[in-house]
N, C-alpha and C positions, 0 to 999 in steps of 0.2 A: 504494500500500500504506500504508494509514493506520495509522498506530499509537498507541497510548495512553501518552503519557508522566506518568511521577514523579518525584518529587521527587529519587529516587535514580538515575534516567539520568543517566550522562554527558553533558560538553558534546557531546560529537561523536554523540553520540544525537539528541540538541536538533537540534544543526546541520543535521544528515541532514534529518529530520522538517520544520524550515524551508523547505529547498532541494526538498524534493517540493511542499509546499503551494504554496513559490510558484511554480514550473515549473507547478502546476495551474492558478492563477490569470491566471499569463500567457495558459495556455493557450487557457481562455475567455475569458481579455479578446479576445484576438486571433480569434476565432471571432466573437465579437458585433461586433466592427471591422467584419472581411470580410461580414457579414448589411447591418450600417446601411449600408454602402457599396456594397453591391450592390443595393439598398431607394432607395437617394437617385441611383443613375444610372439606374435604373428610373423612377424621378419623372422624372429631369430629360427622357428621351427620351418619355416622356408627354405630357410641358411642350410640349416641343416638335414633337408631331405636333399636340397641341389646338391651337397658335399657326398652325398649316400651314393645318387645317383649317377653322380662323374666317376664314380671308382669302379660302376659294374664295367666290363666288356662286355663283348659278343662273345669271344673266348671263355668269359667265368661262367658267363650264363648256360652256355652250351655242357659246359663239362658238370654243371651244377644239377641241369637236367637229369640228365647222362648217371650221374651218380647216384638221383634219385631214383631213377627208372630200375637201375642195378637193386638198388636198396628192396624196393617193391618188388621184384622180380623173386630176390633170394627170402622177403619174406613169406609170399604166396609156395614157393616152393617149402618152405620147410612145414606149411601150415599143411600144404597138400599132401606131404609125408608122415606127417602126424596124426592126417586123419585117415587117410590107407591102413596104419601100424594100428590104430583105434576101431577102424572097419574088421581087422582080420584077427 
């Protein structure tokens, strides 16, 4: 609630009228805080998926595949011999 002060307010008019403006000022400072600070942890997790993503190859990714495929392979095999020895 803004008001228009004169010459002929009281101090305690003044006072009042201080104590809102600045309560408003804080307010928005603390507002634009919380934006830049939620703006610069949004950078930094950016930062650091582009630093993830420049380390992969086409070479890692291939062989990572590749390793997995092996992995799933000798798992299914040994479950498939487990259950043959379980059947008989």
């Amino acid at each position: 609630m803004e008001q228009n002060l004169t010459m002929k307010d009281k101090k305690e008019d003044v006072f009042k009228a201080y104590e809102q403006l600045l309560a408003k000022y804080k307010e928005k400072e603390k507002a634009a805080k919380s934006v830049d600070k939620e703006a610069e942890v949004k950078k930094v997790a950016e930062d650091t998926v582009v630093k993830k993503a420049t380390a992969y190859t086409v070479e890692g990714i291939v062989k990572g595949l590749a390793n997995l495929k092996l992995d799933l392979s000798k798992t299914l095999t040994d479950l498939s011999d487990k259950l043959i020895a379980e059947a008989n």
